[in-house]
PyMOL Python script that loads the backbone (N, CA, C, O; Angstrom):
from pymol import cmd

cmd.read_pdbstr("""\
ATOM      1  N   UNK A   1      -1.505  -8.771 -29.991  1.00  0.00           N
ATOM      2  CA  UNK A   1      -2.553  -8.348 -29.092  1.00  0.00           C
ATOM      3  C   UNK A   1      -2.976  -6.932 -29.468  1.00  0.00           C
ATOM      4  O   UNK A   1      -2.192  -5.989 -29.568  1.00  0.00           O
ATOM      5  N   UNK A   2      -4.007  -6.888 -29.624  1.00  0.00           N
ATOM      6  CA  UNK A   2      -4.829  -5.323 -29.945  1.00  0.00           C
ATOM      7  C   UNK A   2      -4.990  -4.411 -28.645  1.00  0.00           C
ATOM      8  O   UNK A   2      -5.521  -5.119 -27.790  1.00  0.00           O
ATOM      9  N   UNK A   3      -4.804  -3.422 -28.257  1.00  0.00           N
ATOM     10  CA  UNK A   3      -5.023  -2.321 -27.681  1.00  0.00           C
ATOM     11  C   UNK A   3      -6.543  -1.691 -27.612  1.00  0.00           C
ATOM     12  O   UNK A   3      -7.355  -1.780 -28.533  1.00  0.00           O
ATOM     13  N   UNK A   4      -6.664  -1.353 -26.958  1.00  0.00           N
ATOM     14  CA  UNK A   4      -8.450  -0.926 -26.594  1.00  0.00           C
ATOM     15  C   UNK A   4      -7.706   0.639 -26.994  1.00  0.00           C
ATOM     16  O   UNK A   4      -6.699   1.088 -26.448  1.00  0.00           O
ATOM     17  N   UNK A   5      -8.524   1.324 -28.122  1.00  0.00           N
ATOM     18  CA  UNK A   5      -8.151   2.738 -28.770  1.00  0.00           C
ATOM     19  C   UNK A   5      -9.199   3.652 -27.518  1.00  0.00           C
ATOM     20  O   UNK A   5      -9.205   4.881 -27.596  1.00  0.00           O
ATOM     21  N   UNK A   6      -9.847   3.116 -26.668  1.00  0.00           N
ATOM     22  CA  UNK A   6     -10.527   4.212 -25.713  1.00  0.00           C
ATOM     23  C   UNK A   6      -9.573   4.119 -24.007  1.00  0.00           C
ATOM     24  O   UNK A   6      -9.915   4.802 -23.042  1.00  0.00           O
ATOM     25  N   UNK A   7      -8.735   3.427 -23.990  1.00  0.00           N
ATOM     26  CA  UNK A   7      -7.819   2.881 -23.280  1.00  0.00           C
ATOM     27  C   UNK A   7      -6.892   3.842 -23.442  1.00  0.00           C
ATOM     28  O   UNK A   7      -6.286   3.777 -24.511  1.00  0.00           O
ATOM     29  N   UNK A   8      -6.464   5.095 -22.392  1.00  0.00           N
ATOM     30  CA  UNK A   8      -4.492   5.761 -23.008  1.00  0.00           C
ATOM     31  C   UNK A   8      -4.179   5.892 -21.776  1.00  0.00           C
ATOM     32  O   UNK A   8      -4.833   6.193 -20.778  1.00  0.00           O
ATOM     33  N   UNK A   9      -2.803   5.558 -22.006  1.00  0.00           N
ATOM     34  CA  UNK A   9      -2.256   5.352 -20.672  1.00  0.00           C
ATOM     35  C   UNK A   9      -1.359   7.116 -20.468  1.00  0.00           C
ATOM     36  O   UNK A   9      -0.708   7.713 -21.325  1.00  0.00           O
ATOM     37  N   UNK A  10      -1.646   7.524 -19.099  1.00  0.00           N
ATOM     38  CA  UNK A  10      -0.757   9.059 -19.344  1.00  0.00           C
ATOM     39  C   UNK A  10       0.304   9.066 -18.511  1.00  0.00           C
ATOM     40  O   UNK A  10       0.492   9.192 -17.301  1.00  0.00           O
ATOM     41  N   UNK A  11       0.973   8.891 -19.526  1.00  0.00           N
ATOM     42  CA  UNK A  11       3.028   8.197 -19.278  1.00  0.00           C
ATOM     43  C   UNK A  11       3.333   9.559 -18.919  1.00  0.00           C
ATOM     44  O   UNK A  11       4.100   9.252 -18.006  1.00  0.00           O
ATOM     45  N   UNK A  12       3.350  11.158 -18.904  1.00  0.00           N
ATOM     46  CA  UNK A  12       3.651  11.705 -17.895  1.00  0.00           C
ATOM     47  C   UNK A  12       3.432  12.280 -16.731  1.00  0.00           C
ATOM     48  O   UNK A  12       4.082  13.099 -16.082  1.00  0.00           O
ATOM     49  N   UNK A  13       1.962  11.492 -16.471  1.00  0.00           N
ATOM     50  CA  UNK A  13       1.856  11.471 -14.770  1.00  0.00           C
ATOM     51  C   UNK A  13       2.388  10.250 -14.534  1.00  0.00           C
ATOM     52  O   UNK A  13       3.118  10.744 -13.675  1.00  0.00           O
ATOM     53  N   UNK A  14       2.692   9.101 -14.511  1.00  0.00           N
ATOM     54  CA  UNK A  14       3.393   8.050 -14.426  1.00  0.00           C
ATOM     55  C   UNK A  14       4.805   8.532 -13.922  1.00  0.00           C
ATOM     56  O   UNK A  14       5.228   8.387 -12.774  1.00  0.00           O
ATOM     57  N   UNK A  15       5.506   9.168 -15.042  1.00  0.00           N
ATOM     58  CA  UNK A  15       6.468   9.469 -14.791  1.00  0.00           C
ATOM     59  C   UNK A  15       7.121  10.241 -13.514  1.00  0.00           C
ATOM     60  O   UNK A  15       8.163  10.078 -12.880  1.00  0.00           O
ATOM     61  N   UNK A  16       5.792  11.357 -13.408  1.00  0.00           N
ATOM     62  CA  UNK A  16       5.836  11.958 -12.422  1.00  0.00           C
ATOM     63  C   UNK A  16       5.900  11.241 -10.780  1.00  0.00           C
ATOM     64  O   UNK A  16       6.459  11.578  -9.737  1.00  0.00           O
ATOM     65  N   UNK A  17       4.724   9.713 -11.315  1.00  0.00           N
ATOM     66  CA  UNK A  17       5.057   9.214  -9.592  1.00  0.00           C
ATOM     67  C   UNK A  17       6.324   8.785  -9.561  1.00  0.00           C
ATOM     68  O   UNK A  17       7.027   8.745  -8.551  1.00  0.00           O
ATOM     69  N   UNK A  18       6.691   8.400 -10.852  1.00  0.00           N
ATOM     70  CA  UNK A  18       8.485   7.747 -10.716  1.00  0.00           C
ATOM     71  C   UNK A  18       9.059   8.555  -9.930  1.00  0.00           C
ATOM     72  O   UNK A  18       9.407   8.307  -8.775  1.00  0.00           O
ATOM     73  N   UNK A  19       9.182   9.515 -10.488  1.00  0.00           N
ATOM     74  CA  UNK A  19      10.115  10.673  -9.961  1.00  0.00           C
ATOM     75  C   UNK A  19      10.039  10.631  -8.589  1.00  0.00           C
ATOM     76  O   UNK A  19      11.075  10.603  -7.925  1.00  0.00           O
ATOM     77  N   UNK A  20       8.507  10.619  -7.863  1.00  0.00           N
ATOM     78  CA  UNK A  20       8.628  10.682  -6.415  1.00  0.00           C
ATOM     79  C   UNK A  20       8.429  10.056  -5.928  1.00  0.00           C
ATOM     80  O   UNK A  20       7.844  10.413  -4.906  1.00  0.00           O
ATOM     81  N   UNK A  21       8.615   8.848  -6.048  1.00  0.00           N
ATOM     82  CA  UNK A  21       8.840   7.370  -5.679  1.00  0.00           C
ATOM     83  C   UNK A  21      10.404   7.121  -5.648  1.00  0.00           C
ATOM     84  O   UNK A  21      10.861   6.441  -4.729  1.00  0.00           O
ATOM     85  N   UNK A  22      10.988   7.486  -6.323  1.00  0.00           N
ATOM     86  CA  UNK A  22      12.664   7.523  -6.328  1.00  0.00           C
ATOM     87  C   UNK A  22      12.739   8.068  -5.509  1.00  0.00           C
ATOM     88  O   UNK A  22      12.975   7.359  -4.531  1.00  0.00           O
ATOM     89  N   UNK A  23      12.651   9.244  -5.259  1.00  0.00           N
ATOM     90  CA  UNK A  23      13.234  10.005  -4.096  1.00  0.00           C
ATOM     91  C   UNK A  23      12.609   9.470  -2.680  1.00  0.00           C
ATOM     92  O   UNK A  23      13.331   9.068  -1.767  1.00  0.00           O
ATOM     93  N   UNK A  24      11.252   9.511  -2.610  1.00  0.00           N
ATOM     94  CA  UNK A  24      10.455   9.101  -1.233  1.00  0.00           C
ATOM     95  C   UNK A  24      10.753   7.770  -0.720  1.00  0.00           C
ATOM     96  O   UNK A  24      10.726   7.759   0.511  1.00  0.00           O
ATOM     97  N   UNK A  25      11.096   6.364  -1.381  1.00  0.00           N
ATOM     98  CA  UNK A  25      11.126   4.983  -1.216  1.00  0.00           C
ATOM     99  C   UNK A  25      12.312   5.007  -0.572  1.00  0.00           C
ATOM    100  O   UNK A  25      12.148   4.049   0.183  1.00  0.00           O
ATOM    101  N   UNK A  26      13.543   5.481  -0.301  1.00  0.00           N
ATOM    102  CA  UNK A  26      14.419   5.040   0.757  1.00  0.00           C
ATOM    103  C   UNK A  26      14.370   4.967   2.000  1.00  0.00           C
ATOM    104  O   UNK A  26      14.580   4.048   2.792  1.00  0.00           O
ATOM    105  N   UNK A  27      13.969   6.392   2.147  1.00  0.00           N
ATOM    106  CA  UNK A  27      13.280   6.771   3.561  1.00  0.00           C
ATOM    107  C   UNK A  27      12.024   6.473   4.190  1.00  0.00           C
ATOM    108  O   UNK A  27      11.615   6.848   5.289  1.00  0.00           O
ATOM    109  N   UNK A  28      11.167   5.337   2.849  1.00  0.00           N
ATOM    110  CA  UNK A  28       9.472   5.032   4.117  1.00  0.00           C
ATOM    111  C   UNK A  28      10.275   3.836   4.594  1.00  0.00           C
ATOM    112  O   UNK A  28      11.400   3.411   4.330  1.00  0.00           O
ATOM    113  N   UNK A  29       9.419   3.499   5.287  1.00  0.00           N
ATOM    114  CA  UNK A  29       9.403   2.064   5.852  1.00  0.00           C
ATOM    115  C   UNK A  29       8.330   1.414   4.587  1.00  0.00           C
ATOM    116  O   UNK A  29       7.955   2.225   3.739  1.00  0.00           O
ATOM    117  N   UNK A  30       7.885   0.070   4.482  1.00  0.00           N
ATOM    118  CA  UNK A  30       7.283  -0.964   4.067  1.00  0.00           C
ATOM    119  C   UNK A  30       5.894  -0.475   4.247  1.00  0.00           C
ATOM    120  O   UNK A  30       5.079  -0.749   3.367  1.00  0.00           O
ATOM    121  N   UNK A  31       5.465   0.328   5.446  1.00  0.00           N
ATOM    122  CA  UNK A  31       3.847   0.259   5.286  1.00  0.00           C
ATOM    123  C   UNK A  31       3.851   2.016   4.519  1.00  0.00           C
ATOM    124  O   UNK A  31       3.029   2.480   3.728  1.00  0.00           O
ATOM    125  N   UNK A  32       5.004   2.635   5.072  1.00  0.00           N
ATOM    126  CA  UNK A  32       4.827   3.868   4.075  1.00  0.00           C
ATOM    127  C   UNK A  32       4.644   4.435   3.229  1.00  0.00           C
ATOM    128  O   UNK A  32       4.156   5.504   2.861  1.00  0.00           O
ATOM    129  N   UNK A  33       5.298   3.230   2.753  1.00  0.00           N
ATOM    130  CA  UNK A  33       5.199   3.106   0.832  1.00  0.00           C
ATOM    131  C   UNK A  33       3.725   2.911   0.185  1.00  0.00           C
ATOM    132  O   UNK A  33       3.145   3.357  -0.804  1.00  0.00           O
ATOM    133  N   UNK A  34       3.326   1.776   1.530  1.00  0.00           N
ATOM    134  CA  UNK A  34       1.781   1.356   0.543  1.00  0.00           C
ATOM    135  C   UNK A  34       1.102   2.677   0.854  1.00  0.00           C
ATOM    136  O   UNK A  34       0.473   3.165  -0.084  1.00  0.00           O
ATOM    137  N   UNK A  35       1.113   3.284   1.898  1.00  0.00           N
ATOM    138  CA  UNK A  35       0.103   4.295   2.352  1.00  0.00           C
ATOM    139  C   UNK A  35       0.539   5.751   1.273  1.00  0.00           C
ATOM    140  O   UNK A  35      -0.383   6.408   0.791  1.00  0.00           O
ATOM    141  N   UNK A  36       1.812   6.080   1.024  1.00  0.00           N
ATOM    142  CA  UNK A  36       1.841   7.135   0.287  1.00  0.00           C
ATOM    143  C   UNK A  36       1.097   6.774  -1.027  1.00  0.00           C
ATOM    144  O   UNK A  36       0.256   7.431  -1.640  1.00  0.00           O
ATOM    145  N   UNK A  37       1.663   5.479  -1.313  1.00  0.00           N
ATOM    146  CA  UNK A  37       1.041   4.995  -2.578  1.00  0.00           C
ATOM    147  C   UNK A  37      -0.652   5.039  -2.705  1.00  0.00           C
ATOM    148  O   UNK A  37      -1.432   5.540  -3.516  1.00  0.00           O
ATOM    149  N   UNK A  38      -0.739   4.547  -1.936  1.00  0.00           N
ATOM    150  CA  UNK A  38      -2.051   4.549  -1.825  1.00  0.00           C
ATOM    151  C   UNK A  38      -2.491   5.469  -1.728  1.00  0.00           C
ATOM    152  O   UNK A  38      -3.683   5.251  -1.515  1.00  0.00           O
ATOM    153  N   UNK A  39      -2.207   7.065  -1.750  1.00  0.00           N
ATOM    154  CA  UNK A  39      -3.194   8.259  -1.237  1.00  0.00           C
ATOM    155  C   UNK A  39      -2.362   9.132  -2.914  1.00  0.00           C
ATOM    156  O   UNK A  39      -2.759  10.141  -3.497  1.00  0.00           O
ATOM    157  N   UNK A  40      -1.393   8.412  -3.184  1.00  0.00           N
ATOM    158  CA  UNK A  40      -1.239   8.824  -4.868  1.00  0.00           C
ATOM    159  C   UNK A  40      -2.606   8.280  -5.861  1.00  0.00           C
ATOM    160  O   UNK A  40      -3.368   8.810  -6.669  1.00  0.00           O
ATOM    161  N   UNK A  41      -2.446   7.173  -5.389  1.00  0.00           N
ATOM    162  CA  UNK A  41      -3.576   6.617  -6.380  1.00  0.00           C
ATOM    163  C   UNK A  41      -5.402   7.011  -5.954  1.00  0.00           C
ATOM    164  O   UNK A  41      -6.101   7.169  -6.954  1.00  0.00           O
ATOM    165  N   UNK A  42      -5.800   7.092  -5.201  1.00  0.00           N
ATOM    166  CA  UNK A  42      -6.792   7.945  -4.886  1.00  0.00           C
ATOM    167  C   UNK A  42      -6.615   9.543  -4.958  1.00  0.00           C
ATOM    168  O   UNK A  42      -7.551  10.341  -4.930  1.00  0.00           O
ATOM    169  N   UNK A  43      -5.597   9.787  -5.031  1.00  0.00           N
ATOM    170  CA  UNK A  43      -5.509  11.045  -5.432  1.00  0.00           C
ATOM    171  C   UNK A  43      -5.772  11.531  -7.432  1.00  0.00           C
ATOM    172  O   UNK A  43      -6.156  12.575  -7.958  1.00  0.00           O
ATOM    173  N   UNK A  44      -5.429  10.469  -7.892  1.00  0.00           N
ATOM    174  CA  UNK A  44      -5.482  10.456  -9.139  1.00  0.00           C
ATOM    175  C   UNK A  44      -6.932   9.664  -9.747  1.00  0.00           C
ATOM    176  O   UNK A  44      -7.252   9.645 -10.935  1.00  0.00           O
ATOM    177  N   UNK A  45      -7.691   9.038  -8.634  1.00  0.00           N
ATOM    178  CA  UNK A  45      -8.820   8.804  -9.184  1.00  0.00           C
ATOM    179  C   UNK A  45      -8.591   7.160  -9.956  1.00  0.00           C
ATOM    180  O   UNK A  45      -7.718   6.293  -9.900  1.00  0.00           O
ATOM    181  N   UNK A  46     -10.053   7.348 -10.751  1.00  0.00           N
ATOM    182  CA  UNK A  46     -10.004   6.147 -11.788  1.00  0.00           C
ATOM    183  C   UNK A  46      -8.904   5.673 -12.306  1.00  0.00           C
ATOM    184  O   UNK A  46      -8.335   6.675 -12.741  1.00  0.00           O
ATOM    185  N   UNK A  47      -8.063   4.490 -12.593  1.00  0.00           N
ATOM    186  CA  UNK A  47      -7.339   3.916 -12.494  1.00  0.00           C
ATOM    187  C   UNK A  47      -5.951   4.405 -11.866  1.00  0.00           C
ATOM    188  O   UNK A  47      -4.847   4.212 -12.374  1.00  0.00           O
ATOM    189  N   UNK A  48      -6.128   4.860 -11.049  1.00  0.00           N
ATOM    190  CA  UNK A  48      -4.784   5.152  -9.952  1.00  0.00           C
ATOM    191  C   UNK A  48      -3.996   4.113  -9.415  1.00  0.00           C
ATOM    192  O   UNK A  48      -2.767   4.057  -9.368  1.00  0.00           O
ATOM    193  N   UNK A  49      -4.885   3.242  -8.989  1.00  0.00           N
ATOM    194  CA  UNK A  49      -4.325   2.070  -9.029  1.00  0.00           C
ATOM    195  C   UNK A  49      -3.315   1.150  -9.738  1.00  0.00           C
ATOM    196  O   UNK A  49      -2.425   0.517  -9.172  1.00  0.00           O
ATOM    197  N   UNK A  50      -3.633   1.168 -11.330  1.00  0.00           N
ATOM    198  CA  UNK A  50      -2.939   0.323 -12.314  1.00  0.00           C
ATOM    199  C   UNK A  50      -1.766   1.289 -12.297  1.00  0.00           C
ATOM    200  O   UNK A  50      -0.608   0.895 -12.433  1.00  0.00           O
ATOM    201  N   UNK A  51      -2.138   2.724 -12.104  1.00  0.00           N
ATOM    202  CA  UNK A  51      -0.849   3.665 -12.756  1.00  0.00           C
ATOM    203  C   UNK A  51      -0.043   3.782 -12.001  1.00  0.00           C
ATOM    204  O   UNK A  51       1.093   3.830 -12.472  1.00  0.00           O
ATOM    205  N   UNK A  52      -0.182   3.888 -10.474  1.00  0.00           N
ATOM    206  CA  UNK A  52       0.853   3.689  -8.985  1.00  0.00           C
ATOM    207  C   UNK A  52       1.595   2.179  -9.020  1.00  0.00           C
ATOM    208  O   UNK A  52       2.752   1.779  -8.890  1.00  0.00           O
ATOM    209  N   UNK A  53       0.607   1.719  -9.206  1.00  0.00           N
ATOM    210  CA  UNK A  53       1.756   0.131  -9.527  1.00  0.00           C
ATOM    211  C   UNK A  53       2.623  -0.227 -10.201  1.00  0.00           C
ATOM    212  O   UNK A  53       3.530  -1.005  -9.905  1.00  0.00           O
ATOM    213  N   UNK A  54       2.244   0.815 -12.101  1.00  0.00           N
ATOM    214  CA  UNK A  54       3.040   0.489 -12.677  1.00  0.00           C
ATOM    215  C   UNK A  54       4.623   1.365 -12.295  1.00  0.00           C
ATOM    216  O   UNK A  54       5.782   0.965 -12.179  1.00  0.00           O
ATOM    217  N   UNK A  55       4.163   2.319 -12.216  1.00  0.00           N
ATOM    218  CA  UNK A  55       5.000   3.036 -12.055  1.00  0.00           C
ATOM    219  C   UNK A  55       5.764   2.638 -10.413  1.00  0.00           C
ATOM    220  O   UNK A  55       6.943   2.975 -10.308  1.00  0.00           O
ATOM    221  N   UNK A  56       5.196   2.039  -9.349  1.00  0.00           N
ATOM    222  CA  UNK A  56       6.422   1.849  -8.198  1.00  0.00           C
ATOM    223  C   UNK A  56       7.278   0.319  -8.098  1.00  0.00           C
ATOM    224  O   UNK A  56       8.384  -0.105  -7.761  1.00  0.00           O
ATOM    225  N   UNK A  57       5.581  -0.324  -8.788  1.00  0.00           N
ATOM    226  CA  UNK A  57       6.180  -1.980  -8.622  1.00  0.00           C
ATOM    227  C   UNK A  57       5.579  -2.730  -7.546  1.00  0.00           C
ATOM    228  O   UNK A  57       5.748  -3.925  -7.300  1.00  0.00           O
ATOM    229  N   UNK A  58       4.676  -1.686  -6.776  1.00  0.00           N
ATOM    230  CA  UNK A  58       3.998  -2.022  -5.613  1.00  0.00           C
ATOM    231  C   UNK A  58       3.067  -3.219  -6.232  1.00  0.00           C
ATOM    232  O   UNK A  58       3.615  -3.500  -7.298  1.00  0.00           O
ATOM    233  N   UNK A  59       2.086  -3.935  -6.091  1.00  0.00           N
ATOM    234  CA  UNK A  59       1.140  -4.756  -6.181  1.00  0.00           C
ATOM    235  C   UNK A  59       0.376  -3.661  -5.894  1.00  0.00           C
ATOM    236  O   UNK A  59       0.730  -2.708  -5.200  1.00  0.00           O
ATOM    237  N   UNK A  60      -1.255  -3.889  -6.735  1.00  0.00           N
ATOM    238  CA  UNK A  60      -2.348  -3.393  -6.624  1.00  0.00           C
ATOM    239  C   UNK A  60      -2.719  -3.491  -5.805  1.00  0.00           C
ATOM    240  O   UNK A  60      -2.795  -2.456  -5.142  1.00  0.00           O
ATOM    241  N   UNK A  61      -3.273  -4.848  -5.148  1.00  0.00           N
ATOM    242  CA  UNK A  61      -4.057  -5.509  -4.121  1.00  0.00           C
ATOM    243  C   UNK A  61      -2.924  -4.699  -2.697  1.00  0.00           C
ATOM    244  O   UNK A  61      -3.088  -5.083  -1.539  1.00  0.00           O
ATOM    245  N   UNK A  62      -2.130  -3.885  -2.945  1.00  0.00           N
ATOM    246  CA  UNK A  62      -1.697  -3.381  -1.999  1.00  0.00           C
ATOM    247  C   UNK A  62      -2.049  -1.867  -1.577  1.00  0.00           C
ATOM    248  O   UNK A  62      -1.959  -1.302  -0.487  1.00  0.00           O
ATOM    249  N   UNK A  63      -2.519  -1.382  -2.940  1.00  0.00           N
ATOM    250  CA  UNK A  63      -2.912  -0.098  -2.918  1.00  0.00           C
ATOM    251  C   UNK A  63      -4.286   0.407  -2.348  1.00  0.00           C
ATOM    252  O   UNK A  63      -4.975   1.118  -3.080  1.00  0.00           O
ATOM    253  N   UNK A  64      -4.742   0.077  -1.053  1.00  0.00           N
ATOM    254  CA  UNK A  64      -5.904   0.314  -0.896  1.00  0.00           C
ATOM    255  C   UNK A  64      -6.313   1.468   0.452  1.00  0.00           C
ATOM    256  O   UNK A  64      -5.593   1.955   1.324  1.00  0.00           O
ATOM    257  N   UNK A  65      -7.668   1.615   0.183  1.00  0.00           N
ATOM    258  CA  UNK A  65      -8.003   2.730   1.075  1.00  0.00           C
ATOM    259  C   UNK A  65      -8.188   2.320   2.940  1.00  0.00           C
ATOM    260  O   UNK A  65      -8.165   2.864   4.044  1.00  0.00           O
ATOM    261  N   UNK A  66      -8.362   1.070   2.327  1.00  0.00           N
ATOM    262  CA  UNK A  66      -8.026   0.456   4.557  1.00  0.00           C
ATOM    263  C   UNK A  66      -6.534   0.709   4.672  1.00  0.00           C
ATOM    264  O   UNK A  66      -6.276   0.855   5.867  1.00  0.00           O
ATOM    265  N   UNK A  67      -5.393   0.827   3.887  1.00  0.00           N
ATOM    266  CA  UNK A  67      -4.014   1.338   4.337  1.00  0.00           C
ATOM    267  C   UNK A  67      -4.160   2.386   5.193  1.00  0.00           C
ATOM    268  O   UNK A  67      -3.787   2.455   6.364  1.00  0.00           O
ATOM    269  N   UNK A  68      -4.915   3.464   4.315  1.00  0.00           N
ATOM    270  CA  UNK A  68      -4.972   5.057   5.135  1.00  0.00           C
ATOM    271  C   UNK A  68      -5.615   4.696   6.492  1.00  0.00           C
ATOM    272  O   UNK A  68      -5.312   5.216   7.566  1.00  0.00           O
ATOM    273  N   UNK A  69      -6.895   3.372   6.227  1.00  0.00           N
ATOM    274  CA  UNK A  69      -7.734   4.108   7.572  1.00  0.00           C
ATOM    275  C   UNK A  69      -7.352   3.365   8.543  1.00  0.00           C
ATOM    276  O   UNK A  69      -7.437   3.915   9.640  1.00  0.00           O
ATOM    277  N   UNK A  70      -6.840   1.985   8.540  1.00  0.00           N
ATOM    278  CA  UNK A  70      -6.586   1.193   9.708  1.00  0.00           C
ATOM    279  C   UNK A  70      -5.505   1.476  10.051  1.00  0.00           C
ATOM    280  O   UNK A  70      -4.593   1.454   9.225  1.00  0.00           O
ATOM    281  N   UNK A  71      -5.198   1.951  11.825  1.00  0.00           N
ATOM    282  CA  UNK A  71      -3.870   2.088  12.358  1.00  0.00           C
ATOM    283  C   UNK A  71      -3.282   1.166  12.484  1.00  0.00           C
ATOM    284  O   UNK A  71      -3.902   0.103  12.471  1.00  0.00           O
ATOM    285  N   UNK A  72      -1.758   1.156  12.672  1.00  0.00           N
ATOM    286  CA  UNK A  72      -0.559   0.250  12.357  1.00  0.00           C
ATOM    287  C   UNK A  72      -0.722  -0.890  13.380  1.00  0.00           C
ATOM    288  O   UNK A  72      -1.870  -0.558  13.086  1.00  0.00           O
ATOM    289  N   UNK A  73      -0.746  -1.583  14.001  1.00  0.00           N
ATOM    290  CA  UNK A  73      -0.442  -2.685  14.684  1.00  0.00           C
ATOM    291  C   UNK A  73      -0.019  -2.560  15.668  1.00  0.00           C
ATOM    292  O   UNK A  73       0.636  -1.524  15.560  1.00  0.00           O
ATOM    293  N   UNK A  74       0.132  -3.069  17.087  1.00  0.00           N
ATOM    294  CA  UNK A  74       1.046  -2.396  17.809  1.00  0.00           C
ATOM    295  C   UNK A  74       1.672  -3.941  18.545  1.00  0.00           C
ATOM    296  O   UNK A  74       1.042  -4.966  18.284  1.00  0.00           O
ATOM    297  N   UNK A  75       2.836  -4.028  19.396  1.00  0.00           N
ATOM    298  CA  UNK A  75       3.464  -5.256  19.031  1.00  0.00           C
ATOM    299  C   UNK A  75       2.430  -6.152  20.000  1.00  0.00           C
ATOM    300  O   UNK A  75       2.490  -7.378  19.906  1.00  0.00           O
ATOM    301  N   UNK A  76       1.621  -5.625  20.797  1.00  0.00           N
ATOM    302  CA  UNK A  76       0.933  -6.424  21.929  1.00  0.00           C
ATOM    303  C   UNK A  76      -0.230  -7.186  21.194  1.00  0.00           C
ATOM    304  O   UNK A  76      -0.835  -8.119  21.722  1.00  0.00           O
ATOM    305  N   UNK A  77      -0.561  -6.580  19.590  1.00  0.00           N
ATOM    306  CA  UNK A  77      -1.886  -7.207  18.839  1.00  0.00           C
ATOM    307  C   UNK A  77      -1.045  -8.333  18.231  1.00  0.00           C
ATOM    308  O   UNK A  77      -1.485  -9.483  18.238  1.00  0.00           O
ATOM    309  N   UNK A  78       0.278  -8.011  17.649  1.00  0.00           N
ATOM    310  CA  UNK A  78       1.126  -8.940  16.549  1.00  0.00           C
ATOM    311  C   UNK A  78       1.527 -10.039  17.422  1.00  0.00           C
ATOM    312  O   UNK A  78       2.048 -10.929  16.751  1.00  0.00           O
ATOM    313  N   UNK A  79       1.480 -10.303  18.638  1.00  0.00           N
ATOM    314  CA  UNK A  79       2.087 -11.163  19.490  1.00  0.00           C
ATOM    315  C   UNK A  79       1.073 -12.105  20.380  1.00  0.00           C
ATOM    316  O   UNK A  79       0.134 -11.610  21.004  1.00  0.00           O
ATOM    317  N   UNK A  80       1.346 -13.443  20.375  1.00  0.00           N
ATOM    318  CA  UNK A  80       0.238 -14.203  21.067  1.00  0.00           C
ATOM    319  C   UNK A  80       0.656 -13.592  22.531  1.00  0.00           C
ATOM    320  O   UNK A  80       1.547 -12.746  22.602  1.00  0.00           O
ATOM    321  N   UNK A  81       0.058 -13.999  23.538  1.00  0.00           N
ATOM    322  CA  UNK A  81      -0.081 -14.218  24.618  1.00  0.00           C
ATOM    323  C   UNK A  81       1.634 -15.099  25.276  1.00  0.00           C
ATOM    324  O   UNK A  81       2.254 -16.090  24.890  1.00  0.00           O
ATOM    325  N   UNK A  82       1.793 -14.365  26.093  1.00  0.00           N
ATOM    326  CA  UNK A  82       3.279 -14.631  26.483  1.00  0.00           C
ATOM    327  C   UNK A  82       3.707 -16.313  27.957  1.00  0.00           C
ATOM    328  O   UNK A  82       4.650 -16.971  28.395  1.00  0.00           O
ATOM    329  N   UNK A  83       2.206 -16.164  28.087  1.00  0.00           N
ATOM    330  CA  UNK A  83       1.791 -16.733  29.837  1.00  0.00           C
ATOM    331  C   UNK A  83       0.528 -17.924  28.805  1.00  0.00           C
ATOM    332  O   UNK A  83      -0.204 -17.717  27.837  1.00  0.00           O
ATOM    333  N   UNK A  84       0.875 -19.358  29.814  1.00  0.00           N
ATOM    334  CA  UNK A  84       0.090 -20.283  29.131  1.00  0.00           C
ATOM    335  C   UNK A  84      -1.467 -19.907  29.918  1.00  0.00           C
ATOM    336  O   UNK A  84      -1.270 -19.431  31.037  1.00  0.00           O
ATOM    337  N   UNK A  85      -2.570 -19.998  29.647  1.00  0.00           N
ATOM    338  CA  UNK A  85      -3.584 -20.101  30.474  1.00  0.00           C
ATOM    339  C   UNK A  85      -3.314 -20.944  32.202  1.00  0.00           C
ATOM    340  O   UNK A  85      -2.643 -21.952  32.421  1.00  0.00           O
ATOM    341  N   UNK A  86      -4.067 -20.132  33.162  1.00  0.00           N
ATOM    342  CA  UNK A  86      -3.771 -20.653  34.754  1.00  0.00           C
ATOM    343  C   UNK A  86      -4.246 -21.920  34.742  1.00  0.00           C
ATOM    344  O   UNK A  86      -5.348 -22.014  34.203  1.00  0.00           O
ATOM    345  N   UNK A  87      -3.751 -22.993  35.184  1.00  0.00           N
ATOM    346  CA  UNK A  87      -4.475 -24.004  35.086  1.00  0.00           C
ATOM    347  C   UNK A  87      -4.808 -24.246  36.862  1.00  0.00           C
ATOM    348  O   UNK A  87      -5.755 -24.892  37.308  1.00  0.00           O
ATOM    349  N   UNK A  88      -4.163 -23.813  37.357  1.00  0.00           N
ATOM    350  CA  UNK A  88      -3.947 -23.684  39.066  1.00  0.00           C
ATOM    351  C   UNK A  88      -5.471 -22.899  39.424  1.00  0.00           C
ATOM    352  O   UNK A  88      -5.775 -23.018  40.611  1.00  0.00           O
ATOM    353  N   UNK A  89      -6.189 -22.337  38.814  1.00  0.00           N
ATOM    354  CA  UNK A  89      -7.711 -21.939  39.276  1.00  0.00           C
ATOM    355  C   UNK A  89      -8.837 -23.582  39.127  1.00  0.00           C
ATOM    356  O   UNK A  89      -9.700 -23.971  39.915  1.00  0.00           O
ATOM    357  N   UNK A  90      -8.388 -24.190  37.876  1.00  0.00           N
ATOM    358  CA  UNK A  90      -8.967 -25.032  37.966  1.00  0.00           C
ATOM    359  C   UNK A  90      -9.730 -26.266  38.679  1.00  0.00           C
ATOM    360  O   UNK A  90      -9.459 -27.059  37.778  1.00  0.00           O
ATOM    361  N   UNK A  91     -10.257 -26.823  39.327  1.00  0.00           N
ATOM    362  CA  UNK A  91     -10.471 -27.998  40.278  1.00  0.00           C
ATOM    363  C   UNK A  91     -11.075 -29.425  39.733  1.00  0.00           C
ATOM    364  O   UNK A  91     -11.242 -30.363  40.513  1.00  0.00           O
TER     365      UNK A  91
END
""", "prot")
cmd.dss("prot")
cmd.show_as("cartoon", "prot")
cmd.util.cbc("prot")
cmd.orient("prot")
């Protein structure tokens, strides 16, 4: 397979997210990760994406800018309805 010569990959900013991805990944939680990740890779611009992934392992399609903007969930959205509809109003 041939290599695109206008294509370079820069293995020591890579390295660099390694580095703080090792240290930072114990302590996020699951959405932390995508969101730090995600504000690495917009932080780095044009392909930030391919280079945060390679370097955490995250999935791309995970790295995105609705991480930052949509707030987390809260358990009353994640959860149906607890009570069946009244059927006792009915006639």
């Amino acid at each position: 397979m041939r290599s695109n010569p206008r294509v370079t990959r820069d293995e020591d900013l890579e390295a660099r997210i390694v580095a703080k991805f090792v240290v930072m990944a114990p302590v996020l939680s699951e959405r932390a990760r995508r969101l730090w990740a995600a504000a690495e890779s917009i932080a780095i611009g044009y392909g930030g994406d391919a280079l945060v992934s390679a370097a955490t392992g995250l999935r791309r399609h995970r790295l995105t800018i609705r991480d930052l903007l949509s707030p987390p969930r809260s358990e009353a959205q994640r959860a149906p309805p607890a009570q069946p509809p009244d059927d006792a109003n009915r006639t």
